[in-house]
PyMOL commands that place a pseudoatom at each C-alpha (Angstrom):
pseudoatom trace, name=CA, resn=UNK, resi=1, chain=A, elem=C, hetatm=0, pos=[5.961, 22.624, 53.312]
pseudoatom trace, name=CA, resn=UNK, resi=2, chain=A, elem=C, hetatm=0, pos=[5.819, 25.010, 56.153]
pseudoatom trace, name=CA, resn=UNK, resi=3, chain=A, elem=C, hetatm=0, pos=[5.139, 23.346, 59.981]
pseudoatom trace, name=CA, resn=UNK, resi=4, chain=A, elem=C, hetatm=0, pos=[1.893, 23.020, 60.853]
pseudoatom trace, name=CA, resn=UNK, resi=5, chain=A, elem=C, hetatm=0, pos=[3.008, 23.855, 64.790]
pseudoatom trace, name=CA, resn=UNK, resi=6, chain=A, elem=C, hetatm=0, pos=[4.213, 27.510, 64.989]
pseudoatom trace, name=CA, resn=UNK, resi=7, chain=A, elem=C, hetatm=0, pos=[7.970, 28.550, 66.000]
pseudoatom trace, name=CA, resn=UNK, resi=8, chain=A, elem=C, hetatm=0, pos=[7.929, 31.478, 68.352]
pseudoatom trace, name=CA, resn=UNK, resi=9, chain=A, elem=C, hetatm=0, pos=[9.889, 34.388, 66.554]
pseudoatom trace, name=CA, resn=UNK, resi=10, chain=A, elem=C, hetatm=0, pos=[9.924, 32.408, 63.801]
pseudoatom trace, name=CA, resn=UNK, resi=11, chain=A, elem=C, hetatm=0, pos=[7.980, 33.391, 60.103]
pseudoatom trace, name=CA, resn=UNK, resi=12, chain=A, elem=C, hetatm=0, pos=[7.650, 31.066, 57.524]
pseudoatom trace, name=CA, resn=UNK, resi=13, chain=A, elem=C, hetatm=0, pos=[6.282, 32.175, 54.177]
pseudoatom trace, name=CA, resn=UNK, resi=14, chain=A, elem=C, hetatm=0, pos=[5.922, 30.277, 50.957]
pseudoatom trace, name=CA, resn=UNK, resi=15, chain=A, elem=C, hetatm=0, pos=[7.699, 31.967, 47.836]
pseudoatom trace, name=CA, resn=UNK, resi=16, chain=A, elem=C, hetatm=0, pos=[7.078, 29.668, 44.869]
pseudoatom trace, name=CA, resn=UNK, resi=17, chain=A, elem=C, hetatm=0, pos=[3.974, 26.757, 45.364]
pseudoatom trace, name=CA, resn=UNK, resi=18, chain=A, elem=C, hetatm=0, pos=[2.732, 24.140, 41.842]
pseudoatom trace, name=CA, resn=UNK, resi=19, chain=A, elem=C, hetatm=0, pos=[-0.543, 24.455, 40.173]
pseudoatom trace, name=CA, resn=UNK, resi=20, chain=A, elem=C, hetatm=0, pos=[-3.339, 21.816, 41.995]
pseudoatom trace, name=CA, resn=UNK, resi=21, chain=A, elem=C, hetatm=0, pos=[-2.586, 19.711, 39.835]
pseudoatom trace, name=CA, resn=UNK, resi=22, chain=A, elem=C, hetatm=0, pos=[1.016, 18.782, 40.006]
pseudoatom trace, name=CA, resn=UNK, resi=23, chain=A, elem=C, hetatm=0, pos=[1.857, 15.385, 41.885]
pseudoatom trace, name=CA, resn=UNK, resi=24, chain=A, elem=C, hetatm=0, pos=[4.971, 13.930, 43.188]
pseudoatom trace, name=CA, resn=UNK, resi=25, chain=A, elem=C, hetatm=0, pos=[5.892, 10.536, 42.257]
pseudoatom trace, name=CA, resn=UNK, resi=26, chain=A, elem=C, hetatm=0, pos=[8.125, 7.943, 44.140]
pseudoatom trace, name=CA, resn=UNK, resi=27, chain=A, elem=C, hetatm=0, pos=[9.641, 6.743, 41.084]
pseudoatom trace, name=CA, resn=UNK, resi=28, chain=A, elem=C, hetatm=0, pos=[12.125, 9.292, 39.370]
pseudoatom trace, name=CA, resn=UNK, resi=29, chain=A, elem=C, hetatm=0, pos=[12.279, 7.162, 36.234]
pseudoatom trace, name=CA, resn=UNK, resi=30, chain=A, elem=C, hetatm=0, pos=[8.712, 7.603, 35.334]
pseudoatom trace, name=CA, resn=UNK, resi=31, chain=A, elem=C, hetatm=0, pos=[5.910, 10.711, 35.699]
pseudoatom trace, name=CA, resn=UNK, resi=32, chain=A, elem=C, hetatm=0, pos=[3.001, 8.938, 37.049]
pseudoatom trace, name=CA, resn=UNK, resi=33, chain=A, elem=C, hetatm=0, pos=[0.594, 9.357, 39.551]
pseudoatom trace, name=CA, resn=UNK, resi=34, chain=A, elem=C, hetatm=0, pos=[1.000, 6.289, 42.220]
pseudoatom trace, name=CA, resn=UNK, resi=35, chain=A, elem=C, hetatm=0, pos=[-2.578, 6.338, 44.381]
pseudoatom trace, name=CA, resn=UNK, resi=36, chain=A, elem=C, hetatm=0, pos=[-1.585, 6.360, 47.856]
pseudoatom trace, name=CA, resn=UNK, resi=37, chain=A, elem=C, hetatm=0, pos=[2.328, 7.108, 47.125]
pseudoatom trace, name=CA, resn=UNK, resi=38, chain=A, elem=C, hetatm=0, pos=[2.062, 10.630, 45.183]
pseudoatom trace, name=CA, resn=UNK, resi=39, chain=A, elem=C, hetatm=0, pos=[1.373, 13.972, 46.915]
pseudoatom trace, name=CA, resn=UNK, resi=40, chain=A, elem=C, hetatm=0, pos=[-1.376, 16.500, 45.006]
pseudoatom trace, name=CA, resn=UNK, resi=41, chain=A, elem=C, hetatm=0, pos=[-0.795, 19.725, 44.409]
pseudoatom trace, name=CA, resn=UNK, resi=42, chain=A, elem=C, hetatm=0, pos=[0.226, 22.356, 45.746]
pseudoatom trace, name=CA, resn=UNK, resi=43, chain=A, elem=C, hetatm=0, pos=[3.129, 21.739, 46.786]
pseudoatom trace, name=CA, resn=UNK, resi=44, chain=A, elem=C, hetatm=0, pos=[5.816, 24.465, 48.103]
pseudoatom trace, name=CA, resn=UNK, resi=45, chain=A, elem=C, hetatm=0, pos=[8.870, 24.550, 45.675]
pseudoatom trace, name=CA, resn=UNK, resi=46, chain=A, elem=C, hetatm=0, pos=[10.741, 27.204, 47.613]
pseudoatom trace, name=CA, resn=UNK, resi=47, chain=A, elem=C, hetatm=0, pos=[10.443, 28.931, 50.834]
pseudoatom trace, name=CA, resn=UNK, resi=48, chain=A, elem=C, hetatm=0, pos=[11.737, 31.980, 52.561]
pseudoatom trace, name=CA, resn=UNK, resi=49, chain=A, elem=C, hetatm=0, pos=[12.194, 31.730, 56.896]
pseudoatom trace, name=CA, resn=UNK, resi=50, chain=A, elem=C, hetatm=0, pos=[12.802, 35.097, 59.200]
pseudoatom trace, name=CA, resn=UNK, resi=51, chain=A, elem=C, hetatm=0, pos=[13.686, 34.448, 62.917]
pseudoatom trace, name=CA, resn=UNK, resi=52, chain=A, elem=C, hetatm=0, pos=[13.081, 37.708, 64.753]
pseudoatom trace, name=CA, resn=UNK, resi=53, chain=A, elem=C, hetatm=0, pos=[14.872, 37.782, 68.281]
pseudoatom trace, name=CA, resn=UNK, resi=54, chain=A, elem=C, hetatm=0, pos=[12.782, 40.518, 69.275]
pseudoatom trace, name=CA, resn=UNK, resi=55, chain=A, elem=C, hetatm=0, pos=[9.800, 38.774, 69.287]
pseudoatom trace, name=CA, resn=UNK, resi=56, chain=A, elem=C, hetatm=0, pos=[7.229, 37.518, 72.117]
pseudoatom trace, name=CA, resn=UNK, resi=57, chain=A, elem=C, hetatm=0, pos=[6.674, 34.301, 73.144]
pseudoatom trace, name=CA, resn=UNK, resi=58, chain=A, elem=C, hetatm=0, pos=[3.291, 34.610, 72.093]
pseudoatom trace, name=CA, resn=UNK, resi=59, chain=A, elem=C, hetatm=0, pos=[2.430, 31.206, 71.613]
pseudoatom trace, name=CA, resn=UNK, resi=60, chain=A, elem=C, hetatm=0, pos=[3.259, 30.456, 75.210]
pseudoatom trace, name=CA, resn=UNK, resi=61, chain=A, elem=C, hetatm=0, pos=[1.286, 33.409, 76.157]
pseudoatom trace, name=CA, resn=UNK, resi=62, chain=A, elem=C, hetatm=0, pos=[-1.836, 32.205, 74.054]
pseudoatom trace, name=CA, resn=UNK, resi=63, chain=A, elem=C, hetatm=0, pos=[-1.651, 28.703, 75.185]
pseudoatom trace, name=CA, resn=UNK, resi=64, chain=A, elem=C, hetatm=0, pos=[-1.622, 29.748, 79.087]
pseudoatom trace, name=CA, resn=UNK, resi=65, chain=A, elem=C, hetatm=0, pos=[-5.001, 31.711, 78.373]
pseudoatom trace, name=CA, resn=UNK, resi=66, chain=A, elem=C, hetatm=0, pos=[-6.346, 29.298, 76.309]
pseudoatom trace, name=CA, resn=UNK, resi=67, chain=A, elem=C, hetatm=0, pos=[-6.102, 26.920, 79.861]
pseudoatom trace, name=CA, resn=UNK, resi=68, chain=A, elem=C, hetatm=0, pos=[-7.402, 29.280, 82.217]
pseudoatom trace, name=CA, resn=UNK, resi=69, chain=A, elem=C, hetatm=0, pos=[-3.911, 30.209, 83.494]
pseudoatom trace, name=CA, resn=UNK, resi=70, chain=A, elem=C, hetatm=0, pos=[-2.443, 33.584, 84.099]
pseudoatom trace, name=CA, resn=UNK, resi=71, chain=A, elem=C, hetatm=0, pos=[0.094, 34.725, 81.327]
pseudoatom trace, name=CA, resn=UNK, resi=72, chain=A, elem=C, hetatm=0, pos=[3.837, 36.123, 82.534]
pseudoatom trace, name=CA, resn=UNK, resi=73, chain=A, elem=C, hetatm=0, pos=[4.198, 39.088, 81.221]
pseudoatom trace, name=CA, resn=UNK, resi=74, chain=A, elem=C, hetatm=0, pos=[5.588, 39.185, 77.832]
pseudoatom trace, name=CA, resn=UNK, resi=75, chain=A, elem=C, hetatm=0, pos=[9.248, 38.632, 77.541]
pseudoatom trace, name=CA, resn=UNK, resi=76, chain=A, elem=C, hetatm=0, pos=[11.419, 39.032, 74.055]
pseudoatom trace, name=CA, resn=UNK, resi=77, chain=A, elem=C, hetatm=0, pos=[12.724, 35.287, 73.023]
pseudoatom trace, name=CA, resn=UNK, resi=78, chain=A, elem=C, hetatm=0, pos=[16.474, 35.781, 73.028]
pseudoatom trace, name=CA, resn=UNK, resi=79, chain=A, elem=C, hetatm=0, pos=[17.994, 39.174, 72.736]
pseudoatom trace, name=CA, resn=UNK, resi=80, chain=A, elem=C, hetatm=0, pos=[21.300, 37.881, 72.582]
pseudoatom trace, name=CA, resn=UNK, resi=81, chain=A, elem=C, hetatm=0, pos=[20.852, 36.728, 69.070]
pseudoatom trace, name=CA, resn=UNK, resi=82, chain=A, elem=C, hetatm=0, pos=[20.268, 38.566, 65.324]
pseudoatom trace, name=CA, resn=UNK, resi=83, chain=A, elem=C, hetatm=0, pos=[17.938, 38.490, 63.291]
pseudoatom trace, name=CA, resn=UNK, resi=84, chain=A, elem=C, hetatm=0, pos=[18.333, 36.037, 60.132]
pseudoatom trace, name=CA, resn=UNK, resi=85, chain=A, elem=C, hetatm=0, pos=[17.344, 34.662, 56.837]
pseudoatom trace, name=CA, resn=UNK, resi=86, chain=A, elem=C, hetatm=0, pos=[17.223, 32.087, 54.903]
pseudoatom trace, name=CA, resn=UNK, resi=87, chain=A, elem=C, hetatm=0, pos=[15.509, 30.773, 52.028]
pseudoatom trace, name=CA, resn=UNK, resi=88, chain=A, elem=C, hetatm=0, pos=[15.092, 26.718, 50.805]
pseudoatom trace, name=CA, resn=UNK, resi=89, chain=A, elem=C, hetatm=0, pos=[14.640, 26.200, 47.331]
pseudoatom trace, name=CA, resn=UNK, resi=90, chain=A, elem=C, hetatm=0, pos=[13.681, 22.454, 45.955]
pseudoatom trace, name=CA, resn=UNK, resi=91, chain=A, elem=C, hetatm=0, pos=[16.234, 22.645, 43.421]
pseudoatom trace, name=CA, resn=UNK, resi=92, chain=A, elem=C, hetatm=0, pos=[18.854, 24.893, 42.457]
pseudoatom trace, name=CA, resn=UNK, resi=93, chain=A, elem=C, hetatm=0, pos=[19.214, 24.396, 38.856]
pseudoatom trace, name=CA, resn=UNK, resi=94, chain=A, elem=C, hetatm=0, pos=[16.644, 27.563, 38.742]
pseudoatom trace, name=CA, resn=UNK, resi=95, chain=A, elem=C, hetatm=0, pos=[20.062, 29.270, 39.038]
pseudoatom trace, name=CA, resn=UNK, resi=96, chain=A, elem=C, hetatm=0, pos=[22.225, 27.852, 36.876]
pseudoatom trace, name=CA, resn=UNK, resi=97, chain=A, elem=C, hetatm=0, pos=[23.179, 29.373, 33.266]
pseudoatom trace, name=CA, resn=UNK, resi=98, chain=A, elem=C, hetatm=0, pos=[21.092, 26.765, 31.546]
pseudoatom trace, name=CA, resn=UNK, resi=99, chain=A, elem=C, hetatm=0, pos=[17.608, 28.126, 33.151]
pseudoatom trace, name=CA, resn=UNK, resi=100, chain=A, elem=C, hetatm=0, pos=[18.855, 31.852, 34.262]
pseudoatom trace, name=CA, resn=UNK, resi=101, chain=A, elem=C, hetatm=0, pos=[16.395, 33.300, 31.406]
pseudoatom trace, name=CA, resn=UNK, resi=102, chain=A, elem=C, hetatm=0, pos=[13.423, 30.746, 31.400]
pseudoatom trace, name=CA, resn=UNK, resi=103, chain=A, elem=C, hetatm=0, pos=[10.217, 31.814, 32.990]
pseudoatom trace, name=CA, resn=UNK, resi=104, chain=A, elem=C, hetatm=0, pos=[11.537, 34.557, 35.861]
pseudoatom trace, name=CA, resn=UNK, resi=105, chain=A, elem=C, hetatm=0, pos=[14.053, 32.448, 37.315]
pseudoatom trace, name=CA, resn=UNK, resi=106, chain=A, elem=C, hetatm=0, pos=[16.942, 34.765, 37.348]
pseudoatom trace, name=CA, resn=UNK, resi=107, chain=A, elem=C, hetatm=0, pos=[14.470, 37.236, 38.628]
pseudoatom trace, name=CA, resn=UNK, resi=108, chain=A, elem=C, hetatm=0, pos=[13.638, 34.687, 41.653]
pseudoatom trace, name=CA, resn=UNK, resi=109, chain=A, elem=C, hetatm=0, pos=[17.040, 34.272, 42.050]
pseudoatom trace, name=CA, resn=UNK, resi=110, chain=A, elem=C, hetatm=0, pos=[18.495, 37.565, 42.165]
pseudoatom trace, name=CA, resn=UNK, resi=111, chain=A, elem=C, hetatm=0, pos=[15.285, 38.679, 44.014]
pseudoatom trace, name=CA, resn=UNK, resi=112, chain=A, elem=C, hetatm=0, pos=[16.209, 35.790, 46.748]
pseudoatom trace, name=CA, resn=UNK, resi=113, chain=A, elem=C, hetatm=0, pos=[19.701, 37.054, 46.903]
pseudoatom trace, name=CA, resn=UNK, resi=114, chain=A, elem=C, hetatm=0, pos=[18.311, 40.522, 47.459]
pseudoatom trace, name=CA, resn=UNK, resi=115, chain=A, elem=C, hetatm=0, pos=[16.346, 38.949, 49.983]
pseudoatom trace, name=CA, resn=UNK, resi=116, chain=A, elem=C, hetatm=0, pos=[19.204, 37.444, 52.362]
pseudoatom trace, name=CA, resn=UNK, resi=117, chain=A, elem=C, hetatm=0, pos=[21.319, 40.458, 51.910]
pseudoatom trace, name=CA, resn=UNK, resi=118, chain=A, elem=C, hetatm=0, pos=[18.475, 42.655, 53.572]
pseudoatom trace, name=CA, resn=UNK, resi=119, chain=A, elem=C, hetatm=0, pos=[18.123, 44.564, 50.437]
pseudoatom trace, name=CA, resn=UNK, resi=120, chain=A, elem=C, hetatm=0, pos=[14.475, 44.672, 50.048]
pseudoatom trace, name=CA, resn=UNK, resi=121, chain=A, elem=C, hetatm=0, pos=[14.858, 48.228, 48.039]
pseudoatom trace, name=CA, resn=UNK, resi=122, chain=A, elem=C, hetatm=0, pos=[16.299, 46.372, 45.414]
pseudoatom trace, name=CA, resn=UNK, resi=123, chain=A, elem=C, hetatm=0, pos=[13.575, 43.482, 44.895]
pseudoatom trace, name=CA, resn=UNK, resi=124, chain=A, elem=C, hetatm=0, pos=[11.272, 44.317, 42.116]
pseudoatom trace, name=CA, resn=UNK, resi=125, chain=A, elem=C, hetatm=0, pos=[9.774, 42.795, 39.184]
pseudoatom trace, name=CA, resn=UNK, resi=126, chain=A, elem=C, hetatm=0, pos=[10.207, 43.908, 35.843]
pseudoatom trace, name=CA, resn=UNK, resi=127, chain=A, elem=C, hetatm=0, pos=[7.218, 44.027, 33.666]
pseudoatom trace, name=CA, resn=UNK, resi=128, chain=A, elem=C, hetatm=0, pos=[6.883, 41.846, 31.270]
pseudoatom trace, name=CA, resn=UNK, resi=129, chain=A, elem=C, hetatm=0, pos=[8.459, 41.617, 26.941]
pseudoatom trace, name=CA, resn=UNK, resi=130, chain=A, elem=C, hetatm=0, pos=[7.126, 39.890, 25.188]
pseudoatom trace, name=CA, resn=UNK, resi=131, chain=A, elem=C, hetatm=0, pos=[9.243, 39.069, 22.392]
pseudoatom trace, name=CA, resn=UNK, resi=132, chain=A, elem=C, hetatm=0, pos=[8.207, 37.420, 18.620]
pseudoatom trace, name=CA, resn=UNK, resi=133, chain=A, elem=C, hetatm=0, pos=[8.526, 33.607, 18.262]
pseudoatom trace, name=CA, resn=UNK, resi=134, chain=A, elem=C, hetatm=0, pos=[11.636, 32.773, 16.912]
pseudoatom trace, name=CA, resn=UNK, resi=135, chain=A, elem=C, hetatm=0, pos=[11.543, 29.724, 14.142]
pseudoatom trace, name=CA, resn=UNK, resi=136, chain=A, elem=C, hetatm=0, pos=[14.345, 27.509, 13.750]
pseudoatom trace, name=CA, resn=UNK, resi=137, chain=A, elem=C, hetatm=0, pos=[14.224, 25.840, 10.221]
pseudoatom trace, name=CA, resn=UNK, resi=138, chain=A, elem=C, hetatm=0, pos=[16.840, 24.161, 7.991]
pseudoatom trace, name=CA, resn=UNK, resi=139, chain=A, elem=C, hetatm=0, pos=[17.120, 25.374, 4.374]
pseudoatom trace, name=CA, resn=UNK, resi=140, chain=A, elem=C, hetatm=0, pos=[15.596, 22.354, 2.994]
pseudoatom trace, name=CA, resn=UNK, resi=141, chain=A, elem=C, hetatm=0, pos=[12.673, 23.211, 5.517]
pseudoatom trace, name=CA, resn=UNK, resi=142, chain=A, elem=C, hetatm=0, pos=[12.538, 26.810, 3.886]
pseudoatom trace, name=CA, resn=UNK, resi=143, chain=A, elem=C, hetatm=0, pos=[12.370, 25.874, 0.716]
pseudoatom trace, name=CA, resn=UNK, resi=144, chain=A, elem=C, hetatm=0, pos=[9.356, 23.382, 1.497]
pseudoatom trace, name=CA, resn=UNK, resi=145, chain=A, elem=C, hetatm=0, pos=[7.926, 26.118, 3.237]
pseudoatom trace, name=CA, resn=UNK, resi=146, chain=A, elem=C, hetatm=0, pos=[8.387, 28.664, 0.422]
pseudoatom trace, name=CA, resn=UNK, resi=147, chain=A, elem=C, hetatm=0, pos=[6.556, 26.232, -2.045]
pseudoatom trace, name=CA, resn=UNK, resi=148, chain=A, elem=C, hetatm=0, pos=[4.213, 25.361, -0.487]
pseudoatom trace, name=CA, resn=UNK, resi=149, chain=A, elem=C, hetatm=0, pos=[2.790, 28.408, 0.698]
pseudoatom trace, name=CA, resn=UNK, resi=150, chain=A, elem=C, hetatm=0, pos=[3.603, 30.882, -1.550]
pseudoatom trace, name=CA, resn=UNK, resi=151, chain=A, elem=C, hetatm=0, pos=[3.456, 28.129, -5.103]
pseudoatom trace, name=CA, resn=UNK, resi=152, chain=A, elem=C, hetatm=0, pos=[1.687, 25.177, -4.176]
pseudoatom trace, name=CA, resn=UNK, resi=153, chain=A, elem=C, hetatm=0, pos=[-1.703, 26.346, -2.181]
pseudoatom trace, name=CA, resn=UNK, resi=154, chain=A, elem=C, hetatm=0, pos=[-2.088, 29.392, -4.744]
pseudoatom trace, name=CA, resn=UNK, resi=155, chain=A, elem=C, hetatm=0, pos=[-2.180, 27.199, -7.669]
pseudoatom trace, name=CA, resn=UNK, resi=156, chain=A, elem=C, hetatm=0, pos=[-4.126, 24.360, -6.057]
pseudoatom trace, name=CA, resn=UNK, resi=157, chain=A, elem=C, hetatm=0, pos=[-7.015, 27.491, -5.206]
pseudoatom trace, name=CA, resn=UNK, resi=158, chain=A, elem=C, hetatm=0, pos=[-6.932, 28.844, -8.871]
pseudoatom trace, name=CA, resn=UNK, resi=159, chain=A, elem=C, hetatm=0, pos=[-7.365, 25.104, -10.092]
pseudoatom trace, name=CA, resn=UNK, resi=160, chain=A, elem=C, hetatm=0, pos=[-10.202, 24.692, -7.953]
pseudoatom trace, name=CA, resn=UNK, resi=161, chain=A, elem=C, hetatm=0, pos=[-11.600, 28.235, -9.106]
pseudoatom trace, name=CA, resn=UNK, resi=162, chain=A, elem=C, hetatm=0, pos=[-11.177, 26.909, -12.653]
pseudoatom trace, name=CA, resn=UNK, resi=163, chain=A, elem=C, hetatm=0, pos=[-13.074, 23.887, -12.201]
pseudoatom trace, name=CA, resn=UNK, resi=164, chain=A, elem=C, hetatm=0, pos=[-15.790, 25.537, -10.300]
pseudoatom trace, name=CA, resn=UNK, resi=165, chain=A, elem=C, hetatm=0, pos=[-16.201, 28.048, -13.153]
pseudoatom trace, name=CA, resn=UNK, resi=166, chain=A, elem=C, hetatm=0, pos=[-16.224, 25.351, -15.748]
pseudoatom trace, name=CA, resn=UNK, resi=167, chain=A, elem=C, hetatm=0, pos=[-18.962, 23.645, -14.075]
pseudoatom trace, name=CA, resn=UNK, resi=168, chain=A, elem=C, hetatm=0, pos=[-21.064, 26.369, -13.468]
pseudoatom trace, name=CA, resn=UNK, resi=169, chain=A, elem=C, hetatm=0, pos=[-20.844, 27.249, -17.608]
for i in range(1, 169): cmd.bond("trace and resi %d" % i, "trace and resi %d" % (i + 1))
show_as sticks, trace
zoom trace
């Protein structure tokens, strides 16, 4: 979670937060909502952090006025240092092979890299495929499938027909 007390020269930005309803649980064995343990939702799974050198004191500045003082006149924080980047993820298996392809997580990930390396020309999203369900079935499963559907139901509909009709007569 971002600090609730600001950093001068410092920007702190959310990247990926849970749904209102997620939870965190003290027990990693178990899924359950503890009442006064657990955390609601939502909860920052990743953030990105920018320090800018080059940037005023301002909270000084604001904090003086807000007392009745007179503000200095606005000085940079540190020249002597450069600008950086960094970004803090939860977890990292987003990145590995296993979960590269699942719901825009090598997309985060090479977006984040993109990120740190100052190439923000590169970060983009790519719109969306969305590809046929794939179903996995054993042959036995097939053949079940196969009679059922295309033997089974037909001939249990024409039976029924039949004993409609022969009511009806």
């Amino acid at each position: 979670m971002p600090t609730a007390k600001p950093v001068a020269g410092v920007r702190i930005r959310p990247l990926v937060n849970s749904s209102r309803k997620s939870f965190t649980t003290p027990d990693r064995a178990r899924a359950d909502f503890v009442q006064g343990a657990s955390k609601t939702g939502p909860l920052t799974l990743a953030l990105a952090a920018s320090f800018n050198p080059n940037t005023v004191d301002s909270a000084s500045i604001i904090m003086k006025e807000l007392r009745g003082e007179k503000a200095d006149e606005a000085k940079p924080i540190n020249t002597e240092r450069k600008p950086s980047r960094i970004i803090v993820a939860g977890d990292s298996d987003f990145a590995t092979n296993s979960f590269f392809h699942i719901l825009g997580n090598g997309a985060l990930f090479l977006n984040a890299v993109n990120y740190l390396a100052a190439q923000e020309n590169l970060i983009g999203l790519e719109p969306r495929t969305y590809d046929l369900p794939v179903v996995s079935m054993t042959n036995t499963q097939m053949k079940a499938t196969f009679i059922l559907s295309l033997i089974l139901v037909p001939l249990l509909l024409a039976a029924l027909g039949v004993a409609v009709w022969w009511r009806r007569r």
